[in-house]
BAMI-130057 format. One line per 3 residues: their letters; for each residue y, x, z of C-alpha. Coordinates in Angstrom, 1 decimal, decimal comma. Each point is the difference from the previous one (the first is absolute). Layout:
N
a	Y X Z ~ ...
//
This chain:
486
xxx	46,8 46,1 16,0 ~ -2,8 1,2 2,1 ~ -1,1 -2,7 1,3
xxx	-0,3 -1,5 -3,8 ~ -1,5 3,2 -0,7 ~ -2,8 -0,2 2,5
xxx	-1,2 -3,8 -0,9 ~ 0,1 1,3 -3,8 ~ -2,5 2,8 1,2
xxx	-2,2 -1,6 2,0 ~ -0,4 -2,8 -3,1 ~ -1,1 2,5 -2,5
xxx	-2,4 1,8 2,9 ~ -1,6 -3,1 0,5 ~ -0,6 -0,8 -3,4
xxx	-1,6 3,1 -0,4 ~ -2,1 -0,4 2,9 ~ -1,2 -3,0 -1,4
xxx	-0,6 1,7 -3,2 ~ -2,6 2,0 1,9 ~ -1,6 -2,6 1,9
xxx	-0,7 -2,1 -3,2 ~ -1,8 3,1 -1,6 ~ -2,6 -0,1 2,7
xxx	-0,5 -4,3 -0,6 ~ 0,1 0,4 -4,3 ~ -3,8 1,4 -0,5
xxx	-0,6 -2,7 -3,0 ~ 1,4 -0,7 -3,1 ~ 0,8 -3,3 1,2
xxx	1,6 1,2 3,3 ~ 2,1 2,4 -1,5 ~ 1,3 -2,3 -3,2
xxx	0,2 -3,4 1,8 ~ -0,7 0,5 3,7 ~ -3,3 -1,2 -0,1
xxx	1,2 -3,5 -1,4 ~ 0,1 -0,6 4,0 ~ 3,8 -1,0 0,8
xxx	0,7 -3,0 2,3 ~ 3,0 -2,6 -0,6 ~ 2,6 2,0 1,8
xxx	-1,1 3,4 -1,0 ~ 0,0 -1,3 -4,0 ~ 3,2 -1,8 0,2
xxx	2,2 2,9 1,5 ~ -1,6 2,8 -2,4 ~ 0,7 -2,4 -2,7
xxx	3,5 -0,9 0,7 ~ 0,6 4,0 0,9 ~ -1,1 1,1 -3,3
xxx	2,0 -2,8 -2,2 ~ 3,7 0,5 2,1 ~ 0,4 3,8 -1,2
xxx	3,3 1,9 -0,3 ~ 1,5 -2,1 -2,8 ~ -0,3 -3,3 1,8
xxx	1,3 1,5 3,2 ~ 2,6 2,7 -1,0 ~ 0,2 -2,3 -3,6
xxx	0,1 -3,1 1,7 ~ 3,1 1,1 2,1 ~ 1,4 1,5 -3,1
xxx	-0,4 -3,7 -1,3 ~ 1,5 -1,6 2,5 ~ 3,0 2,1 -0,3
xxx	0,5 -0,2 -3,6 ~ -0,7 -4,0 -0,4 ~ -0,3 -1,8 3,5
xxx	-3,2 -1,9 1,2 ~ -0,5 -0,4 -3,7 ~ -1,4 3,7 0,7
xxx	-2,9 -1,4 1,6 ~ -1,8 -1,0 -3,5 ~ -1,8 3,3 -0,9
xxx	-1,3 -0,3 3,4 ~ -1,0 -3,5 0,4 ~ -1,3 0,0 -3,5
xxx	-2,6 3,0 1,2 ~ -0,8 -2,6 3,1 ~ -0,6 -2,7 -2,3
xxx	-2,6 2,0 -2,1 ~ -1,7 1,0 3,0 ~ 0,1 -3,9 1,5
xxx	-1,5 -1,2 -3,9 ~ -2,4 3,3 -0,1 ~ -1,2 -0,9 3,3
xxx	-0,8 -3,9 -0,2 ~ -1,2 -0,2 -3,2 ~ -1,2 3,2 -1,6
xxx	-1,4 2,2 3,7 ~ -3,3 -1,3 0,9 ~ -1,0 0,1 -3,3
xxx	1,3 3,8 -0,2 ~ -1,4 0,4 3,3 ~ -3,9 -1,1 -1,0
xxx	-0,5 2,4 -2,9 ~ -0,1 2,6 2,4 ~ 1,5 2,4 -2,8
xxx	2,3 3,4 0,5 ~ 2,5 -0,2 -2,6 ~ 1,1 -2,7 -2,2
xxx	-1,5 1,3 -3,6 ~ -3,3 -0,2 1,9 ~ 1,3 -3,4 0,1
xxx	0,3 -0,5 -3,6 ~ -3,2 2,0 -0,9 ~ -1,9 -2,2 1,9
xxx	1,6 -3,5 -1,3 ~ 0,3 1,1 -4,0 ~ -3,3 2,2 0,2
xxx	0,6 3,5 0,4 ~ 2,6 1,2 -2,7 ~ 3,5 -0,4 1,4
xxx	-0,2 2,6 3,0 ~ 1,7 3,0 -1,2 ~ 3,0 -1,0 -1,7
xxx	0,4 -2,7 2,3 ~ -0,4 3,0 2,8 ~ 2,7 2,5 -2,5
xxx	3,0 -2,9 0,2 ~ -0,8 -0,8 4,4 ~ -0,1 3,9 0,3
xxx	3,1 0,4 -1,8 ~ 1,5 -3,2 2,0 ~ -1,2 1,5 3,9
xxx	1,5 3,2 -0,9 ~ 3,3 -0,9 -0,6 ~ 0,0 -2,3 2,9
xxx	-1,2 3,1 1,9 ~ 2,4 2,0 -1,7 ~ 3,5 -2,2 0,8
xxx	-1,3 -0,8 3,8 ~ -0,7 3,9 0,7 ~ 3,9 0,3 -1,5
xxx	1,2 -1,6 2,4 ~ -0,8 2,1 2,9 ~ 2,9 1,9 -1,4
xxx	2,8 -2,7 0,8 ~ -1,3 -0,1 4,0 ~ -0,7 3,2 0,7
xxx	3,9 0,6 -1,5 ~ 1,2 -2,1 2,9 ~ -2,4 1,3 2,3
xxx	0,1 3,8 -0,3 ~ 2,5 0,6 -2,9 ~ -3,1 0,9 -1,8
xxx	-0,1 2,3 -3,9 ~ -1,2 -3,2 -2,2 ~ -3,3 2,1 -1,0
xxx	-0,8 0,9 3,5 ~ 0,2 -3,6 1,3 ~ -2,1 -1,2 -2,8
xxx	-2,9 2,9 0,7 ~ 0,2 -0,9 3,9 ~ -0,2 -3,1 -0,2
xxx	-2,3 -0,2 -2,7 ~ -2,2 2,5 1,6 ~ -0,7 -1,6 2,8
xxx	-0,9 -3,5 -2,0 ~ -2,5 2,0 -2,1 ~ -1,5 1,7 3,3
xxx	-1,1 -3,1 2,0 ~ -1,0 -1,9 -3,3 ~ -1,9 2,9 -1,3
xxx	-1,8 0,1 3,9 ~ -0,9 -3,3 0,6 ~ 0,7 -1,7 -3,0
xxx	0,2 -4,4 0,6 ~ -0,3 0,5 3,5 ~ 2,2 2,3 0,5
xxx	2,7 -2,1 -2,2 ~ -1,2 -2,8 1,9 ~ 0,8 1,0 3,4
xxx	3,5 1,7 -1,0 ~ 0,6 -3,1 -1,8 ~ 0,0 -1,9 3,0
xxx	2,1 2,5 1,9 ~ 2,3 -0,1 -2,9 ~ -0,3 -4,3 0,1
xxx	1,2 0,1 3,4 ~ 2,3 2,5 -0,3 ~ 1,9 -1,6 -2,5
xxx	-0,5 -3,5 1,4 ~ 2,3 1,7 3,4 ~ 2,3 2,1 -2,3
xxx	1,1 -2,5 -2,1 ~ -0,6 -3,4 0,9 ~ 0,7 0,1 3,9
xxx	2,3 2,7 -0,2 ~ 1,9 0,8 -2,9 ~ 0,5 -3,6 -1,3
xxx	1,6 -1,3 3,3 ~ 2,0 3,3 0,8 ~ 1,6 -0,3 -3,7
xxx	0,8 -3,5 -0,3 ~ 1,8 0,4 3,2 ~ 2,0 3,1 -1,2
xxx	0,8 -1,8 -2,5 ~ 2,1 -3,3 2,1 ~ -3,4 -2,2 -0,4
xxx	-0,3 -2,4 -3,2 ~ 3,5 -1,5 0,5 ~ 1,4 3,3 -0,3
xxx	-2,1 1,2 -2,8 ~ 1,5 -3,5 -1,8 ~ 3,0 1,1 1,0
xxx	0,3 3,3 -1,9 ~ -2,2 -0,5 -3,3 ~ 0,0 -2,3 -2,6
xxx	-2,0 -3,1 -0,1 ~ -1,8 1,4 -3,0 ~ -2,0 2,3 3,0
xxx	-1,5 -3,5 1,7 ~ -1,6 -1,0 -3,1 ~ -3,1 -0,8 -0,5
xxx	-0,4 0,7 -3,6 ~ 3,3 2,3 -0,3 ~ -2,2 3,1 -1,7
xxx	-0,8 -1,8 -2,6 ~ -2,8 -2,1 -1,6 ~ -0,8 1,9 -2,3
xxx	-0,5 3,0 2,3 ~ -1,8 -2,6 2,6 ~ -2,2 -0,6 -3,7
xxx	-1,0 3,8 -0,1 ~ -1,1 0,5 3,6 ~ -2,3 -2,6 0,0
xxx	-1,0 1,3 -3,3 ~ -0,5 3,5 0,8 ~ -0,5 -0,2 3,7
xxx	-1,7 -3,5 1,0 ~ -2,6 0,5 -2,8 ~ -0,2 3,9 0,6
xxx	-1,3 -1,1 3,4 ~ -2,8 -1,2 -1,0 ~ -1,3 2,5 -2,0
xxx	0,7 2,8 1,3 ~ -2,9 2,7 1,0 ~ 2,2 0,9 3,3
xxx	0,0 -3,5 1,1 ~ -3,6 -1,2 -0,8 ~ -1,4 3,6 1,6
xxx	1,5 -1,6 3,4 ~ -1,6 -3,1 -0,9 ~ -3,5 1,6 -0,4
xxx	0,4 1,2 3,5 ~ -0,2 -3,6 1,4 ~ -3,1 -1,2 1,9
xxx	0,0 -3,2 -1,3 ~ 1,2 -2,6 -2,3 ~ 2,2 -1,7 2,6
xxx	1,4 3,4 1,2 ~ 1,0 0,7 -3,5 ~ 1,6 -3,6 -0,5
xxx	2,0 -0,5 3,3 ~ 0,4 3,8 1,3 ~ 1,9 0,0 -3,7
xxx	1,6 -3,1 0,2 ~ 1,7 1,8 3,6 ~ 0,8 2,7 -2,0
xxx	1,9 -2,2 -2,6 ~ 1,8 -2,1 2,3 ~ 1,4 3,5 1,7
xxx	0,7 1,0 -2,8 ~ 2,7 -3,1 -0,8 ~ 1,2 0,8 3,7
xxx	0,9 3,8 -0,7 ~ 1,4 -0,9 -3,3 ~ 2,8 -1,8 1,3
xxx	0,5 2,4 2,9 ~ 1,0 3,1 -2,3 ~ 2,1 -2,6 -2,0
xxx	2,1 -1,0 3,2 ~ 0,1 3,5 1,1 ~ 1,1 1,4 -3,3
xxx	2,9 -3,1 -0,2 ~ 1,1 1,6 4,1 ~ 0,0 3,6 -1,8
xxx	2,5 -1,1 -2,2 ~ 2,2 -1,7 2,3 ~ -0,1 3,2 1,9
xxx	-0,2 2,2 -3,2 ~ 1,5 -1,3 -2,4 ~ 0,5 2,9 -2,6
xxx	-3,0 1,6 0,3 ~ -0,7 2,7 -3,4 ~ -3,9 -1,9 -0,4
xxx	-1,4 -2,8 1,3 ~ -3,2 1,3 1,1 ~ 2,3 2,6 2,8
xxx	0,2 -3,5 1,8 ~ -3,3 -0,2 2,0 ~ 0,8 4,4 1,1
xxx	3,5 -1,2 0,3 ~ -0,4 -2,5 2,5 ~ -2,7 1,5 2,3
xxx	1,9 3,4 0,1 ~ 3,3 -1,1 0,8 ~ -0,5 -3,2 2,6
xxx	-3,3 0,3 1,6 ~ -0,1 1,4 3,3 ~ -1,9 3,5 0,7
xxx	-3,5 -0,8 0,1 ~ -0,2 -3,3 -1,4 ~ 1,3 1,8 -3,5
xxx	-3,1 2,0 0,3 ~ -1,9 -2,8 0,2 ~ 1,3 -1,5 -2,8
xxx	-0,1 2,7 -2,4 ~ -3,5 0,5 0,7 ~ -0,1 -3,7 -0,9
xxx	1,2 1,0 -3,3 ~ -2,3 3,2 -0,4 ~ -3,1 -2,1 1,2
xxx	1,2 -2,7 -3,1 ~ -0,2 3,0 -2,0 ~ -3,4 1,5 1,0
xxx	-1,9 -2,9 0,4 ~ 0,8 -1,2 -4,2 ~ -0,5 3,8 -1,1
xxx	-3,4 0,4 1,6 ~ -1,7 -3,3 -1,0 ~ 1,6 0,8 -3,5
xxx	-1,1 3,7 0,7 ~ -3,7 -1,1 0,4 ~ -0,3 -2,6 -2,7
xxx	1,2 2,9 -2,5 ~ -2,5 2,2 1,3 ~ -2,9 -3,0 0,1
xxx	0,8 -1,1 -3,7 ~ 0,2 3,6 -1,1 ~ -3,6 0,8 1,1
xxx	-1,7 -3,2 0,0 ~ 1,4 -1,1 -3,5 ~ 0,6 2,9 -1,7
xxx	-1,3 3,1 0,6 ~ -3,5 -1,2 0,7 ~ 0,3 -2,3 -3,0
xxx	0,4 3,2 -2,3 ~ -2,2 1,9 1,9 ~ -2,5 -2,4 -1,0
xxx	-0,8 -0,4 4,0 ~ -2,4 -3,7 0,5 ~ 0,4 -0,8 3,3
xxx	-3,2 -0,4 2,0 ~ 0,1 -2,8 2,5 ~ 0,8 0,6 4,3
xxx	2,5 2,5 1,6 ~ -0,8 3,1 -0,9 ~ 2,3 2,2 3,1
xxx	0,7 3,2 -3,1 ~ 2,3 -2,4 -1,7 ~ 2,5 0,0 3,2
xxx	0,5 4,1 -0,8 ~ 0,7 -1,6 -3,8 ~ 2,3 -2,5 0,9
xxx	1,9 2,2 2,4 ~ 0,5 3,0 -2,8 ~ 1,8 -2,9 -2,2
xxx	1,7 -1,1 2,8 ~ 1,5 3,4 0,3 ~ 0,7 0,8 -3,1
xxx	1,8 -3,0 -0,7 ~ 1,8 0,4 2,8 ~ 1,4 3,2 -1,4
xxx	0,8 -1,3 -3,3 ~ 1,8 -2,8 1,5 ~ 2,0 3,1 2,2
xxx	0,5 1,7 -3,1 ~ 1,4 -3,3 -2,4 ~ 2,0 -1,1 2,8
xxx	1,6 3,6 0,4 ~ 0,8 -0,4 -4,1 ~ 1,1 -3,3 -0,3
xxx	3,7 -1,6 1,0 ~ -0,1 -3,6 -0,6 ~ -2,1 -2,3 2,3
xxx	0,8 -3,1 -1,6 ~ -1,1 1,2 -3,8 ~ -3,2 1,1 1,2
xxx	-1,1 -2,8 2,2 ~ 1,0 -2,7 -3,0 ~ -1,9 2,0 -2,5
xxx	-3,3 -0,3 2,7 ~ 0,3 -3,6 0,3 ~ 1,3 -0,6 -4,0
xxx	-3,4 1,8 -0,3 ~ -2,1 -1,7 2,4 ~ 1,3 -3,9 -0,9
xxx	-0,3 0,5 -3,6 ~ -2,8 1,9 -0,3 ~ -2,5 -1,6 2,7
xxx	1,1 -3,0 1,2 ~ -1,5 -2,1 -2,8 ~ -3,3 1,4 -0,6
xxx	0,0 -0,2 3,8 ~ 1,0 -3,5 1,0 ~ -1,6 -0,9 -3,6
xxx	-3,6 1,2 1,3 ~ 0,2 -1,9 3,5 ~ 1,4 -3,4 -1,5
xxx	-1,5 -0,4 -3,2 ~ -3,5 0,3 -1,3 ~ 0,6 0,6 -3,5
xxx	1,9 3,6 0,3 ~ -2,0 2,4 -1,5 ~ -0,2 4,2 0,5
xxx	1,5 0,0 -3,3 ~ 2,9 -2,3 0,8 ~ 0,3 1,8 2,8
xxx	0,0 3,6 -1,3 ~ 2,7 -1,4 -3,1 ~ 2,2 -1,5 2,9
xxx	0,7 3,1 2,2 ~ 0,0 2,3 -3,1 ~ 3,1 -2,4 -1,6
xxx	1,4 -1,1 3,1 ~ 0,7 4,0 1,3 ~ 0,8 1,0 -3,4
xxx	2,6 -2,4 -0,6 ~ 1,4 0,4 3,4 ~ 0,2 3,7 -0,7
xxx	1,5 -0,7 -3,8 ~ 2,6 -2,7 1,2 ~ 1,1 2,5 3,1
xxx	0,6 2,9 -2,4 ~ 2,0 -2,9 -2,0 ~ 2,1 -1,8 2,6
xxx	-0,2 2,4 2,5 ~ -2,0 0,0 3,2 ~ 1,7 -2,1 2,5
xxx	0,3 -2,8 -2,6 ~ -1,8 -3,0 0,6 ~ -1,3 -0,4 -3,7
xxx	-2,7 2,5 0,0 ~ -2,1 -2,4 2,9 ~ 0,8 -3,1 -1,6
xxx	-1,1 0,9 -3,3 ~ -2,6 2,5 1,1 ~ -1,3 -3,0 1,7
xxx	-0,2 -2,2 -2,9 ~ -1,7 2,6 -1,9 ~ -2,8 0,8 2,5
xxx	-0,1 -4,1 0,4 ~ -0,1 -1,1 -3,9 ~ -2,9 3,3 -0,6
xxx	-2,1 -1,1 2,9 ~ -0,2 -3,4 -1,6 ~ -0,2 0,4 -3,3
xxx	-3,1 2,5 -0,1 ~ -1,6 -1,8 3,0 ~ -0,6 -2,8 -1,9
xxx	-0,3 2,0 -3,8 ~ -3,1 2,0 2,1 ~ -3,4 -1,5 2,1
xxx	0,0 -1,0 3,2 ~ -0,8 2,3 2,4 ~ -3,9 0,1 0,7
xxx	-1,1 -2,3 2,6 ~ -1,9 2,5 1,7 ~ 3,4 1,6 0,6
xxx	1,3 -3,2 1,4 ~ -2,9 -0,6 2,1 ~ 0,4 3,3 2,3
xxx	3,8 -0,7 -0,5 ~ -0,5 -3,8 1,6 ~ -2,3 1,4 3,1
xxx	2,1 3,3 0,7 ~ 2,8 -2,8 0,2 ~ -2,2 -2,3 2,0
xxx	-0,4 3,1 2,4 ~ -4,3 -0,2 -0,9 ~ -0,3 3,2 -1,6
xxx	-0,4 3,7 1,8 ~ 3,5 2,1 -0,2 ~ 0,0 2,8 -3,5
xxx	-3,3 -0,9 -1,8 ~ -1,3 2,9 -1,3 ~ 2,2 -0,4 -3,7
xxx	1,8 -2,8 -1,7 ~ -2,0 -2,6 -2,2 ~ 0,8 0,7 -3,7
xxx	2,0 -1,8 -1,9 ~ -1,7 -2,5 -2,9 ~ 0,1 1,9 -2,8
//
């Protein structure tokens, strides 16, 4: 295991290193949030399909494949179609407000009024998503180093929050795109090929499972249903995703640099599907599906190349904690503590609010150690996040950029029901039930509606600077939002 060993090390150095040379590039706001809003096409498109393809749809994805076939590949390919839809109809819009977070979105659309709760339920959402990536660190350093569980999480976790905390988007930036490549070789060219083949190619794969493992549809429609639920349409709303959007240079960068990202997405999804269907050819009693992916690499990869590979899975785990990492720390101090401060932002870069934004980082980055550390199940805590995120913002959110008539109070009502009722109907059904985000969403839908229309449109001044900051005419964060028609 040296070998495998010494290509883990060197990984983590480097992305250290990098952490180091971003903190001498992040002297802005803007550089240290969204890196400068400067990326190119292929910069943009391998951060962004870095930071979507974490742990659960690698190590997850596998476990998929092995429980249900290439039917696995849905809660993958579902995430690639919200990135594909995000991207060609909803990012050069994003793109042009020239925004940090998405309740600046909404303050600056409904008037001023929506940031902080909006900001509460996002915070709440990037956590946990911080929280169930930094877990898994746990399940590869166990195959690596036959790693203590709370030891694997503070290593690896440490070492995220150290080059985020540095360099902040740069830094994640350039690991990203180590991690992007990484994982392209790991999985893709290496791991795919090398399992299928271990496994006696397709025919033999037919040959030894059931026919229900080549269908298409074989998990289910009704869990098809809830992915696109819960993950196409948590895609586009998420303040993780549309931070890597605010880094593009341009509106085409953001359009087809995510429309890449999309369509690689779709490819990788049916990759961990067809490895996870070889695993259990080879494996076919393993005690959880999700020991398939550590499974596979440990025991039939050569020396080296099993390195390589499980620093594929590591870099799919560091790459979705620290763009989660970040927008947790962004939406904590942008939306709410200098909201409650009673902070007004004055307009330009001011270079002090880099030492701000690098204390959140950090101490996020510890709480997220310290929940991980405390909590067990993955999959509970990553469906409350997105139950939380789809029924609380995705209606005032795709409300505000498709239709005119939303107003702050509609919008307020919809995320106050929507995550209240999703909260209510988990206690009720229980949290992996698929109720609490249908309903939840129905509530938030039916309250954005009804007292949209029962209240005045918003004030047209406030769709004014809302038409030209979508038009791309105004300057980036006026000095405060326009207040709301009273």
């Amino acid at each position: 295991m040296a070998v495998d060993y010494t290509v883990i090390v060197v990984y983590l150095a480097g992305m250290l290193a990098m952490g180091w040379w971003g903190m001498r590039r992040a002297k802005s706001k803007s550089e240290f949030l969204v890196a400068g809003r400067r990326l190119g096409p292929a910069m943009y498109s391998g951060t962004m399909a870095a930071i979507v393809l974490g742990g659960a749809s690698t190590i997850g994805g596998v476990g998929l494949g092995y429980k249900y076939g290439l039917s696995g590949a849905w809660m993958v390919f579902t995430i690639g179609l919200g990135l594909l839809a995000l991207s060609v109809f909803f990012s050069a819009r994003i793109a042009r407000l020239k925004v940090y977070t998405v309740s600046e979105m909404l303050d600056l659309r409904y008037g001023g009024r929506a940031g902080v709760i909006s900001g509460v339920v996002m915070w709440a959402y990037t956590l946990m998503l911080a929280v169930t990536s930094t877990i898994a660190y746990a399940t590869i350093f166990d195959v690596l180093f036959d790693m203590n569980r709370t030891l694997a999480i503070v290593l690896g976790g440490s070492i995220v929050v150290a080059y985020s905390t540095l360099g902040g988007m740069w830094s994640i930036t350039l690991t990203d795109m180590v991690q992007f490549v990484v994982k392209t070789i790991g999985v893709l060219l290496l791991l795919l090929p090398i399992a299928v083949v271990k496994a006696g190619g397709f025919s033999g794969m037919r040959a030894k499972l059931p026919t229900s493992y080549f269908d298409p549809l074989g998990i289910g429609g009704e869990t098809i249903f809830t992915y696109v639920l819960i993950y196409t349409f948590g895609m586009l709303i998420g303040q993780d995703i549309w931070q890597r959007v605010f880094t593009a240079r341009d509106d085409r960068t953001a359009k087809w640099g995510g429309t890449a990202s999309g369509t690689y997405c779709l490819v990788y999804a049916v990759a961990g599907s067809v490895i996870g269907t070889a695993a259990k050819v080879l494996y076919p009693k393993l005690a959880s599906p999700d020991d398939a992916f550590a499974t596979i690499v440990k025991d039939e990869l050569p020396i080296g190349v099993r390195g390589l590979v499980l620093a594929a899975a590591l870099a799919a785990v560091m790459s979705t904690s620290s763009g989660a990492l970040i927008a947790c720390a962004t939406v904590a101090n942008n939306d709410i503590w200098s909201r409650l401060r009673g902070m007004v932002r004055q307009g330009g870069e001011e270079h002090d609010e880099v030492k701000g934004n690098r204390v959140f980082i950090l101490i996020m980055g510890l709480g997220v150690i310290g929940t991980a550390i405390a909590l067990n199940n993955v999959v509970e805590a990553l469906t409350v996040a997105y139950n939380l995120l789809v029924g609380g913002l995705l209606v005032p959110i795709l409300g505000g950029l498709l239709w005119k008539r939303g107003t702050v109070q509609g919008a307020l009502a919809s995320v106050i029901v929507g995550g209240l009722a999703v909260i209510g109907l988990m206690a009720g059904y229980g949290i992996l039930a698929n109720e609490p985000v249908y309903y939840g969403l129905l509530a938030s839908l039916a309250a954005y509606l009804v007292v949209s229309l029962a209240t005045k449109p918003t004030d047209e001044r406030v769709l004014a600077v809302w038409r030209d900051r979508l038009a791309g005419k105004s300057p980036e964060l006026p000095s405060e939002p326009v207040p709301a028609h009273q």
